[in-house]
Structures are given as C-alpha cells and as structure tokens.
PASEBA-1860 file (N, C-alpha, C; in nm, 3 decimals):
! residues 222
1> XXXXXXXX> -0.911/-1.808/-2.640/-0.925/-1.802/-2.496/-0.919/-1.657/-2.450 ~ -1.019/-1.605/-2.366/-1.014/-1.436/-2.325/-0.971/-1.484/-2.163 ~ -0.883/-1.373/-2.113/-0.880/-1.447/-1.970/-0.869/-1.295/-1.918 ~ -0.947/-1.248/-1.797/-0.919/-1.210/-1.628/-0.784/-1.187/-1.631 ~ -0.719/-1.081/-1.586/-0.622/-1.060/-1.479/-0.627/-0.944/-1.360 ~ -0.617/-0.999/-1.272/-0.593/-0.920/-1.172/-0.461/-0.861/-1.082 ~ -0.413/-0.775/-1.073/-0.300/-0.727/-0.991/-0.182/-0.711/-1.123 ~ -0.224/-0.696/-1.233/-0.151/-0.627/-1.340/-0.012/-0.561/-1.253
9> XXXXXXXX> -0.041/-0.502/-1.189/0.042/-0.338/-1.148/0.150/-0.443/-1.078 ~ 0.134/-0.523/-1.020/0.277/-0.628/-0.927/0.337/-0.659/-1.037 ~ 0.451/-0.733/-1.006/0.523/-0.849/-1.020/0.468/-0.930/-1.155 ~ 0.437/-1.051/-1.032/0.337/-1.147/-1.081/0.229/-1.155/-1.200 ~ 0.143/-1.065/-1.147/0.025/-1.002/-1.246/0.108/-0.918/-1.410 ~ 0.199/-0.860/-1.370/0.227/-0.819/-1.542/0.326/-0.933/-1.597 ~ 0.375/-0.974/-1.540/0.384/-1.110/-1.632/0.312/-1.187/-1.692 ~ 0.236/-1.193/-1.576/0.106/-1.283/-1.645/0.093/-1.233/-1.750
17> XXXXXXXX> 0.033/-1.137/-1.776/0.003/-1.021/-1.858/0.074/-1.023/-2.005 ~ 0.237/-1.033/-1.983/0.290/-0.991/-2.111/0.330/-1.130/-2.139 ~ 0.282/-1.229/-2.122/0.314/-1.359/-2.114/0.164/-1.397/-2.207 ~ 0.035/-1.382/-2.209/-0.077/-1.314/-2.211/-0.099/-1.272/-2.362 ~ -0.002/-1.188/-2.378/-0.011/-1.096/-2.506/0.061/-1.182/-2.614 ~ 0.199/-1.203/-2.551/0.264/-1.306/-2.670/0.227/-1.391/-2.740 ~ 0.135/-1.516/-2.613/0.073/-1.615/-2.685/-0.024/-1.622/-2.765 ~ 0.028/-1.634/-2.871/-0.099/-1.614/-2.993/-0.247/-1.703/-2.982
25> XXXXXXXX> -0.319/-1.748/-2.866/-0.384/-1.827/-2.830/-0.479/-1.766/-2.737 ~ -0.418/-1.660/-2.679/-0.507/-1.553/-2.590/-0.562/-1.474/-2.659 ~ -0.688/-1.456/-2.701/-0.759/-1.376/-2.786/-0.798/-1.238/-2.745 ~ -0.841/-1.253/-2.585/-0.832/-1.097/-2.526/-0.796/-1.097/-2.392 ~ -0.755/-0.950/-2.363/-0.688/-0.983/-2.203/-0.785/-0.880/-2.156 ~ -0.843/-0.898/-1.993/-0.908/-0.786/-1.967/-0.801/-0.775/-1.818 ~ -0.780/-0.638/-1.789/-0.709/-0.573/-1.665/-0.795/-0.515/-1.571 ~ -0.794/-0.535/-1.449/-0.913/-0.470/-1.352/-0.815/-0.409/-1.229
33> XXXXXXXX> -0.816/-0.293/-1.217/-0.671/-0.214/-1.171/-0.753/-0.116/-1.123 ~ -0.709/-0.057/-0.971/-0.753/0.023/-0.922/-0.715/0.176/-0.938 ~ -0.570/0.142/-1.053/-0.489/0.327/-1.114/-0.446/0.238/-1.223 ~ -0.471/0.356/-1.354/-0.425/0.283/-1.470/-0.288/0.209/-1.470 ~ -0.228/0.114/-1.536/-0.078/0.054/-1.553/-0.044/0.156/-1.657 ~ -0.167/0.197/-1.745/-0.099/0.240/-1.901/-0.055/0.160/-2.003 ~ -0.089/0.033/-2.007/-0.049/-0.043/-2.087/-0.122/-0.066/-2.182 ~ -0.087/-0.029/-2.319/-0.151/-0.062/-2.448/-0.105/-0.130/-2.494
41> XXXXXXXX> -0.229/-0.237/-2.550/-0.211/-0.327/-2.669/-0.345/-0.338/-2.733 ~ -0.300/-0.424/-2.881/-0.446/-0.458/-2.946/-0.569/-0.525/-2.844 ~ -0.531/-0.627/-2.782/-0.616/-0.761/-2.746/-0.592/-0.702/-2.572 ~ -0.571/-0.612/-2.562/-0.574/-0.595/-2.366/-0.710/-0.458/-2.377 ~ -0.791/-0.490/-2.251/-0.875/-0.403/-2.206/-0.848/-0.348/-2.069 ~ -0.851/-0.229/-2.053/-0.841/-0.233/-1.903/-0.967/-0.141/-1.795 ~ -0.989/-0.228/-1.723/-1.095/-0.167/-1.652/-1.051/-0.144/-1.511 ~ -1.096/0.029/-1.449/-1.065/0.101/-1.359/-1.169/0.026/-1.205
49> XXXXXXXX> -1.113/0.003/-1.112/-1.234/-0.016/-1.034/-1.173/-0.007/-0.881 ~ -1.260/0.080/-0.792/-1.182/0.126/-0.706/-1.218/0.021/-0.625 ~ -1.316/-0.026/-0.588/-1.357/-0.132/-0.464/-1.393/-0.283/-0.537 ~ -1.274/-0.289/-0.453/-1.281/-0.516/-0.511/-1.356/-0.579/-0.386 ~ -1.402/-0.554/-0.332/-1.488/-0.625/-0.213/-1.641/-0.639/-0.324 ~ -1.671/-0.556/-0.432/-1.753/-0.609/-0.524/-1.788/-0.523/-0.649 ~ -1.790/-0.665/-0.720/-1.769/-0.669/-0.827/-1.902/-0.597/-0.897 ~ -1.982/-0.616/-0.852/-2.130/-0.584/-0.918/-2.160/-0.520/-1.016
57> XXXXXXXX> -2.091/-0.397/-1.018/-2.125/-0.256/-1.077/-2.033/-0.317/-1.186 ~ -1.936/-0.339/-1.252/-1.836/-0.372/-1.321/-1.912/-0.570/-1.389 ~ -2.031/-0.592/-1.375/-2.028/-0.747/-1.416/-2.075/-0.752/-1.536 ~ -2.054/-0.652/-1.606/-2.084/-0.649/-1.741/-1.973/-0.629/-1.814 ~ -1.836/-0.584/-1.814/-1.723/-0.650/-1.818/-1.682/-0.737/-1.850 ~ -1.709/-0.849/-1.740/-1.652/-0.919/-1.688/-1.717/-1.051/-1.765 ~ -1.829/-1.035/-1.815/-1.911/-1.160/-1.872/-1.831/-1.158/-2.036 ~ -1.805/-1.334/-2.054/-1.755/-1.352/-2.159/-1.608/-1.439/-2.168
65> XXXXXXXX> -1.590/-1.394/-2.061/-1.425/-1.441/-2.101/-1.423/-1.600/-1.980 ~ -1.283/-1.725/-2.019/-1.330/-1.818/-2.030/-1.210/-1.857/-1.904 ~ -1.128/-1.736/-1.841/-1.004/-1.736/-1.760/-0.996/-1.655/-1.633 ~ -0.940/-1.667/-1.546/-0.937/-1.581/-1.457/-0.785/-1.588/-1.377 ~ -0.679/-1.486/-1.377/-0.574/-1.533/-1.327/-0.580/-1.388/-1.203 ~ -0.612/-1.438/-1.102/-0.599/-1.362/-1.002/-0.445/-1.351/-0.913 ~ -0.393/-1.262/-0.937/-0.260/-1.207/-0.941/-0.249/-1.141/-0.781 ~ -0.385/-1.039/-0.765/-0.382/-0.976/-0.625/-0.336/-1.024/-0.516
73> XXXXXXXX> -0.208/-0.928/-0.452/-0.223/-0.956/-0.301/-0.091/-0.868/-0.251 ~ -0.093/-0.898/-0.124/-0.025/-0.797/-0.050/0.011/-0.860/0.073 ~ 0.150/-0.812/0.117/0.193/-0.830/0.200/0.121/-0.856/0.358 ~ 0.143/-0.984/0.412/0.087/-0.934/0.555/0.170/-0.853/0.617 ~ 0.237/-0.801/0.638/0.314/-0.732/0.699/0.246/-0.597/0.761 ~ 0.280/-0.607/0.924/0.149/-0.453/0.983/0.008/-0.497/0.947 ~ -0.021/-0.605/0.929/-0.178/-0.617/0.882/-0.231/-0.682/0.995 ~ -0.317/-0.637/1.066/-0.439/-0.742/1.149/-0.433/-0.851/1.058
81> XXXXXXXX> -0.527/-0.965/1.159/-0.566/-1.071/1.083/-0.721/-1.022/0.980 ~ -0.748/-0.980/1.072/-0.895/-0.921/0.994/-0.885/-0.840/0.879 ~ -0.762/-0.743/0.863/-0.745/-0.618/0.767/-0.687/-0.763/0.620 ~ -0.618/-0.830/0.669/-0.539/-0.928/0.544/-0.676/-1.023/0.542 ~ -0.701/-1.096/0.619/-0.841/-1.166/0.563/-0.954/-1.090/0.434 ~ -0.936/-0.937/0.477/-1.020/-0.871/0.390/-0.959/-0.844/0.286 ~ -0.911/-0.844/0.262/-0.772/-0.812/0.127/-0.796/-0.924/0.062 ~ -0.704/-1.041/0.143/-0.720/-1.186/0.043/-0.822/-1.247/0.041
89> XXXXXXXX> -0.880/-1.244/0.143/-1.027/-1.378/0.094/-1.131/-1.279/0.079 ~ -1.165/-1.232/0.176/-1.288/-1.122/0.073/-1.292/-1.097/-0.028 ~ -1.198/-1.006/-0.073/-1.215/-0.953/-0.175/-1.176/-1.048/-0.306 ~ -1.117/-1.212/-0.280/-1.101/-1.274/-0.380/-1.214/-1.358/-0.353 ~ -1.289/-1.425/-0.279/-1.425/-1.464/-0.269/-1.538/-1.364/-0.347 ~ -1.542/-1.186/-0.343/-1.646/-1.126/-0.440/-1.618/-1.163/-0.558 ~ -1.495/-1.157/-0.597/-1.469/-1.164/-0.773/-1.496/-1.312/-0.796 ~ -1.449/-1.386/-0.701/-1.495/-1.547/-0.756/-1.633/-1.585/-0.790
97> XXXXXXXX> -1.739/-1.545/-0.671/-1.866/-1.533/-0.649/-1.928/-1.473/-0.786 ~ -1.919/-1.346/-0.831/-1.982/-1.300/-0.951/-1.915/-1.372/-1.049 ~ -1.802/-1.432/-1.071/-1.725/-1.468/-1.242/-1.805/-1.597/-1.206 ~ -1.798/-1.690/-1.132/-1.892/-1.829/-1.086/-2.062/-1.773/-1.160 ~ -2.086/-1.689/-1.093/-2.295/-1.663/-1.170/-2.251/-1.645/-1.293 ~ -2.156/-1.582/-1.379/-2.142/-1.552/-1.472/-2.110/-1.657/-1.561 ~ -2.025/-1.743/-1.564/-1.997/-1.855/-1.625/-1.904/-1.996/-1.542 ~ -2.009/-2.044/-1.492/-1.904/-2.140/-1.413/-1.808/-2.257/-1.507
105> XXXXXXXX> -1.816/-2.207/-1.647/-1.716/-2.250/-1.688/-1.608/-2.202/-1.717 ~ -1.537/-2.119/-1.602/-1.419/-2.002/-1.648/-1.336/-2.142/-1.573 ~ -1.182/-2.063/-1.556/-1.063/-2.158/-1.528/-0.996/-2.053/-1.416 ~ -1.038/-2.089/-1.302/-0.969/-1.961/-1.222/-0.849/-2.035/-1.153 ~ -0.718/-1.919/-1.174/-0.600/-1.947/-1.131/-0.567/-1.865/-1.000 ~ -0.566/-1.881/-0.861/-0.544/-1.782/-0.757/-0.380/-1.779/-0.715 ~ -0.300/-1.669/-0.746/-0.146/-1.681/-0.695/-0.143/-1.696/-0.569 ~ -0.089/-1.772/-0.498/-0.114/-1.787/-0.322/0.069/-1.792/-0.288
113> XXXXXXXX> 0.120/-1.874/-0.253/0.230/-1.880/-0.175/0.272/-1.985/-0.123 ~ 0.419/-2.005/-0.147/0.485/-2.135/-0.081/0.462/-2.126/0.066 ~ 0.413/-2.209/0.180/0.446/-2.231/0.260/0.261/-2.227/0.312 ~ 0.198/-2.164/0.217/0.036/-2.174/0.253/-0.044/-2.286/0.325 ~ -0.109/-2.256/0.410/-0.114/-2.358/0.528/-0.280/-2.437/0.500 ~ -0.319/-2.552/0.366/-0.441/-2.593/0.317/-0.558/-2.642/0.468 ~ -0.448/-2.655/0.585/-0.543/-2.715/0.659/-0.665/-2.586/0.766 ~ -0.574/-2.422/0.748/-0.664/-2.296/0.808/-0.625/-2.318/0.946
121> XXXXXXXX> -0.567/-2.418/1.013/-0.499/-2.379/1.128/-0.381/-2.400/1.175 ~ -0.314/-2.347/1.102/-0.168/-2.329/1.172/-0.143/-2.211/1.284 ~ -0.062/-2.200/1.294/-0.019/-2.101/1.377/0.006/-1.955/1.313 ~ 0.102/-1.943/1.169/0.097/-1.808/1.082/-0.048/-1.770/1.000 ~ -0.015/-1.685/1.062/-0.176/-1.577/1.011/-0.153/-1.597/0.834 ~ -0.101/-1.515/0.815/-0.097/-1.500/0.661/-0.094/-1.679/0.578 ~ -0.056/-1.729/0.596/-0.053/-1.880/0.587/-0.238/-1.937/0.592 ~ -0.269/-1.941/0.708/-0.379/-1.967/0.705/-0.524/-1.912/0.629
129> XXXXXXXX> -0.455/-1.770/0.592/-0.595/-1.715/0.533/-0.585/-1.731/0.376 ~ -0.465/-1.728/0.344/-0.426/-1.790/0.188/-0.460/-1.900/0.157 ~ -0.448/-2.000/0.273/-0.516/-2.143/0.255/-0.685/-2.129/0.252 ~ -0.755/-2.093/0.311/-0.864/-2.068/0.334/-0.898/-2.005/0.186 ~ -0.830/-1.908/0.099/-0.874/-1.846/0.036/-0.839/-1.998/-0.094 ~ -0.740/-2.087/-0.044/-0.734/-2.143/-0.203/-0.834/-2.277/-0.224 ~ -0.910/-2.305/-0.073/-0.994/-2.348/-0.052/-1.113/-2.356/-0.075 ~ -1.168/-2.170/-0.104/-1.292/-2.138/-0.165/-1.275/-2.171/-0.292
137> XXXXXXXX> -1.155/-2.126/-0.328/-1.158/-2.140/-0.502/-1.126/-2.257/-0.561 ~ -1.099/-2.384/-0.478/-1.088/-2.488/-0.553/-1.221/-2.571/-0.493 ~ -1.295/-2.515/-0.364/-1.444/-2.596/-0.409/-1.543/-2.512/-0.446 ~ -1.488/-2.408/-0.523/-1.671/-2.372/-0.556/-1.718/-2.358/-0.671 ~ -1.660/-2.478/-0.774/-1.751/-2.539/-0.837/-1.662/-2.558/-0.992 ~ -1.597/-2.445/-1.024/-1.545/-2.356/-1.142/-1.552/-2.518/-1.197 ~ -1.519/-2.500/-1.407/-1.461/-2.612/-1.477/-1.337/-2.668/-1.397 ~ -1.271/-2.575/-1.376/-1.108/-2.588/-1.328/-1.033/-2.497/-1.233
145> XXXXXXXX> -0.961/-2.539/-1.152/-0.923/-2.417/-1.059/-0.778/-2.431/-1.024 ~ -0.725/-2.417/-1.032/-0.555/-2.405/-0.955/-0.507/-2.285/-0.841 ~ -0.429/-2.354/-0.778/-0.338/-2.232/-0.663/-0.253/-2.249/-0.690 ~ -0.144/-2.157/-0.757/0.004/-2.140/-0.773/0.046/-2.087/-0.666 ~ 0.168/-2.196/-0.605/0.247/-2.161/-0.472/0.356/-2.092/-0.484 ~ 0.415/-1.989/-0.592/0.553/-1.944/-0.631/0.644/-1.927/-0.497 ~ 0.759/-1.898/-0.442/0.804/-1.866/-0.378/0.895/-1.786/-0.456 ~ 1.079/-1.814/-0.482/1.166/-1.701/-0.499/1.117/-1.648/-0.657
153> XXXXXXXX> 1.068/-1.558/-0.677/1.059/-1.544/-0.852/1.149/-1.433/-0.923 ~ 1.207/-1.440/-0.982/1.266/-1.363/-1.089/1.213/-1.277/-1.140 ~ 1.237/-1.182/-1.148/1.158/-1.090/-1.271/1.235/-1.090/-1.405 ~ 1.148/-1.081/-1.500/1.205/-1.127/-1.645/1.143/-1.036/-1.719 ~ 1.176/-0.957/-1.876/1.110/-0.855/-1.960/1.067/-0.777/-1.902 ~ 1.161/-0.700/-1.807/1.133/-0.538/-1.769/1.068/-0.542/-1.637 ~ 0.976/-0.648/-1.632/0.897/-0.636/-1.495/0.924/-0.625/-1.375 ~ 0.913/-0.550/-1.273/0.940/-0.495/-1.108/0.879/-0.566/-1.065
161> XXXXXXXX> 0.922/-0.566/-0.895/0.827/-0.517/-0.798/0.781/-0.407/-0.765 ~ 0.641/-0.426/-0.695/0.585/-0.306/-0.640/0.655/-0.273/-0.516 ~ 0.741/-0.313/-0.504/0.815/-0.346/-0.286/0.988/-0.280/-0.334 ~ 1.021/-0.164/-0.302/1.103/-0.112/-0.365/1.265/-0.174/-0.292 ~ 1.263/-0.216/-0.190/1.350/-0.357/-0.158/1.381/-0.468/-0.220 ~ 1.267/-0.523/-0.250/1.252/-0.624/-0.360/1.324/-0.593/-0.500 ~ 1.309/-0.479/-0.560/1.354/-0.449/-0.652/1.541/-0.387/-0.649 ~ 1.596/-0.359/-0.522/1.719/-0.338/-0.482/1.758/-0.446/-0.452
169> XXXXXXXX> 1.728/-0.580/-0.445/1.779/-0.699/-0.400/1.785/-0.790/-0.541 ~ 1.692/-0.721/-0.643/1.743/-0.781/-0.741/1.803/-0.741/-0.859 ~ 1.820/-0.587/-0.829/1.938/-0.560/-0.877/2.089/-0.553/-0.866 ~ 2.084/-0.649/-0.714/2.228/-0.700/-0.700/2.255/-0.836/-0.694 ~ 2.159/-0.903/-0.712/2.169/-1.032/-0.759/2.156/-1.076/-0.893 ~ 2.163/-0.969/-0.998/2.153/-1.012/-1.148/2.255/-1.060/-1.169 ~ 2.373/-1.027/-1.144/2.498/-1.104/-1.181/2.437/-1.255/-1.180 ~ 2.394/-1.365/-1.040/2.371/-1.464/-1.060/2.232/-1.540/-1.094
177> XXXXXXXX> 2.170/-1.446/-1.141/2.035/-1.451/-1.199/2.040/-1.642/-1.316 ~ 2.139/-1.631/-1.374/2.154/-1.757/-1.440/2.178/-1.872/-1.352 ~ 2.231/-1.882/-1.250/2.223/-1.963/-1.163/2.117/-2.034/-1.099 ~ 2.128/-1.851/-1.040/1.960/-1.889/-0.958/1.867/-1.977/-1.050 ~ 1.827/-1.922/-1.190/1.717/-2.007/-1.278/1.726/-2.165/-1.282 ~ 1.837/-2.203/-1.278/1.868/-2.362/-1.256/1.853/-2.429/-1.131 ~ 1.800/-2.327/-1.043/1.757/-2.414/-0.917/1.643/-2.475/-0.929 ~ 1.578/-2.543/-0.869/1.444/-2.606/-0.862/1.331/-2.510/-0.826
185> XXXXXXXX> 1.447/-2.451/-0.728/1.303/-2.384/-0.570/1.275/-2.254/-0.627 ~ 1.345/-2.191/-0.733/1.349/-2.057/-0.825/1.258/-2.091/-0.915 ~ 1.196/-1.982/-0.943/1.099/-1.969/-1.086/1.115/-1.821/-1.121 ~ 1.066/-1.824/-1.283/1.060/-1.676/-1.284/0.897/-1.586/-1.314 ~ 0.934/-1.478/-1.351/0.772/-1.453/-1.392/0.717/-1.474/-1.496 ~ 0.828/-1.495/-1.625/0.761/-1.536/-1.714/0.744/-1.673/-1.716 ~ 0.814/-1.744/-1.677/0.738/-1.917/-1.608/0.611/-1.922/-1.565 ~ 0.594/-1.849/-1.466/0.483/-1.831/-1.363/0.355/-1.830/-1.498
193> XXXXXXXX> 0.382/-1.713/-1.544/0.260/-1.683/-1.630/0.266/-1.774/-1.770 ~ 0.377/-1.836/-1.801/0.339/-1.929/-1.880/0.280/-2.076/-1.822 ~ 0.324/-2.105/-1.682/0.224/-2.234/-1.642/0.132/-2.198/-1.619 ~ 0.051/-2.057/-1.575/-0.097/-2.035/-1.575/-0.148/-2.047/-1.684 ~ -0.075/-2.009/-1.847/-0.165/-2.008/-1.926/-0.165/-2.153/-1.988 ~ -0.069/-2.254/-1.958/-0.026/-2.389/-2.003/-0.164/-2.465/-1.943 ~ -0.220/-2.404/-1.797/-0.299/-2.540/-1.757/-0.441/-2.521/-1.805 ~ -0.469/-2.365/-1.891/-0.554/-2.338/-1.973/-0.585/-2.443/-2.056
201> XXXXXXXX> -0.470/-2.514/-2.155/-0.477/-2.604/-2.251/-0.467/-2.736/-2.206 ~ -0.392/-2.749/-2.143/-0.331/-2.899/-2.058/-0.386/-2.950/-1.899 ~ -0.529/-2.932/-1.850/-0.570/-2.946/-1.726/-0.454/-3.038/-1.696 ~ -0.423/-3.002/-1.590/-0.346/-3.075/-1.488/-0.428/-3.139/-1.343 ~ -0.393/-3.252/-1.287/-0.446/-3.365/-1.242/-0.411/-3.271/-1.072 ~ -0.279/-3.177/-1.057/-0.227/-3.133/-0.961/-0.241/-2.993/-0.942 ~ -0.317/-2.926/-0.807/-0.433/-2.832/-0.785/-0.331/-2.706/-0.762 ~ -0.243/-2.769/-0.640/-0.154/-2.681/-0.551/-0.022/-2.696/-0.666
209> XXXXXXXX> 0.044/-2.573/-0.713/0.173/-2.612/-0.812/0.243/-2.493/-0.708 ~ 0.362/-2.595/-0.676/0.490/-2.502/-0.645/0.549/-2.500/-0.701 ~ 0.717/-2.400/-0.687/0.798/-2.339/-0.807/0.842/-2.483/-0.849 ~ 0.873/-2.588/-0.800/0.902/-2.697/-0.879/0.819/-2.753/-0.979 ~ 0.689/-2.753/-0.941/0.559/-2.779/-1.021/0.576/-2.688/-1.158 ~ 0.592/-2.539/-1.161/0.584/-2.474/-1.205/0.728/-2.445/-1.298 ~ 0.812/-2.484/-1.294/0.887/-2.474/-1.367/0.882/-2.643/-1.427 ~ 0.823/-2.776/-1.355/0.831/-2.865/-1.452/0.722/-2.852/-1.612
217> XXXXXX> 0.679/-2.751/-1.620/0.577/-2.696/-1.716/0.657/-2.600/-1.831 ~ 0.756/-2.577/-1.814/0.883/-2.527/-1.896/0.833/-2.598/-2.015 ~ 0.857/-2.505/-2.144/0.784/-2.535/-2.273/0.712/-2.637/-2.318 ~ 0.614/-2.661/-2.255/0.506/-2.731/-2.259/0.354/-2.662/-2.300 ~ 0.401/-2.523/-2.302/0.290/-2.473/-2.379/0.222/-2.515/-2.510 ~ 0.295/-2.516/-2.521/0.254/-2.572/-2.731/0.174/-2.709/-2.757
END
C-alpha cells in the first residue's frame, strides 16, 4: 500500500506518518509540505509545494499511490469565513479533484473534527465548512472515503503541536496522560494514525469516526 500524507509538519499528520513507517504494510509514504519536516527514511518521499489550491504542476508525483491521508488544517481562529473556506475546502477539494483523475481507486482519509456540522448550516463557521468539506470527499466517487472526527488527542513518540500553547498544556498534563488514555472521548496520535491505516485493510461500514470510533480500532490492525 503507498499512501498520501498531507500536513506532516502538525500533530496529526506526523503521526500519521511515523505510524506509516512502522507498519510493515506501507510500502511508500509520499509527504507534500510547503518547508521541509527533514524527515528521512527508506520508504518516505517528500515533495516541496508552495500552493495547495493546485495540484497540477506536482501530478506526476502524485500518480501511483493507492492512499490519501489528508492531515491539513488550521485553526479558524481570526479567519473570515471565506479565508478558512479557502484553506479547508478549496484547497482540500484541488488535491481531491486531481488524486480522483488520477486513480479513483485511492482511499482518501480527511482529518475534520468533533463537533463538525454534516448538515453546512449551523450557526459555527468553522463547523460548517469542515462539514461541507467532508461532504465533497465522501461523495465524489473515491473506492473509499472516511472523515476522522478526533477531538482531545495526545501526542505520543516525540510528536508536537504546531500551536505552542497546545504544546505547554501538555506538558503539564503528562503526569495524567495515563488516565486521560482510558477515557473514551481521548485518543492519541498514534491511534489516530493507526485507525487511518486500519480502514486501509478493514473497510469500515462507518464514514464519520469519532475518538470513540477511533480508539474502538485499538489493535485491530493486524
């Protein structure tokens, strides 16, 4: 299996990532990063690309591989509706759009968010355009498509946040880091990126997975 990742440089995305590398089942990883991560391995490629609104110039890349775990995104926070619409659904509608001409038999996974609003009109902005965005990607056509809803996640094997708060809040909550993992509503990142690569092998019947979803996938890889 060769799979897509996007947003390497977060959280989320390098888990995926080193989650990715371990499993002896992932044959190649490709990275599409707008500043190198620096991360070497045998089976990882990484490709530089400054504008994700399209893919075009870069679709020779991109042809071949049979995964797509789109990791990208960013805070609404200070964002117009229009500036975050262009962030999340644009620019995850170009990459869907070309990997779709390219092989509509890839498996695209889009990270979205607990509380994502599937119906596009609620009242929270950021809510609605995440829905909208998990909307394109679960009708336009792919073999298989999922939206992972994570909410509280852990970071696990070294991995940060990019949100340097985020990363001071969990360095004072490591003490109960074991706790936290036994909740339901908690997941971590290497969970996260092991149920993306689990529904690779195991299609699942259930589109939208929240952290409960996502941690009921706990060693079920194999």
């Amino acid at each position: 299996m060769k799979v897509i990742i996007t947003g390497s440089s977060g959280m989320v995305g390098k888990g995926a990532l080193i989650e990715c590398v371990e499993d002896e089942r992932i044959e190649r990883v490709l990275i599409i990063n707008r500043k190198s991560i620096h991360y070497t391995h045998p089976k990882v490629k990484e490709v530089i690309h400054a504008d994700f609104s399209d893919f075009n110039s870069i679709k020779d890349d991109l042809a071949g591989y049979d995964a797509c775990f789109h990791c990208m995104g960013i805070s609404a926070v200070g964002l117009s509706e229009k500036d975050y619409n262009h962030i999340t659904f644009e620019m995850t509608e170009a990459l869907a759009k070309v990997l779709f001409e390219l092989n509509p038999q890839t498996i695209f996974s889009y990270v979205s968010g607990t509380g994502t609003d599937s119906s596009e009109n609620g009242r929270i902005m950021w809510a609605r355009v995440k829905g909208k965005t998990e909307n394109l990607i679960l009708k336009m056509g792919f073999k298989d498509a999922y939206a992972f809803r994570p909410g509280a996640i852990i970071p696990e094997k070294g991995v940060k946040s990019k949100t340097g708060w985020y990363n001071f809040f969990y360095v004072i909550t490591k003490p109960i880091f074991p706790l936290l993992k036994k909740m339901k509503s908690v997941t971590t990142s290497s969970q996260l990126g092991k149920a993306m690569i689990h529904v690779l092998f195991h299609p699942s019947e259930l589109k939208h997975l929240e952290n409960v979803d996502i941690n009921q996938l706990k060693n079920l890889n194999r």
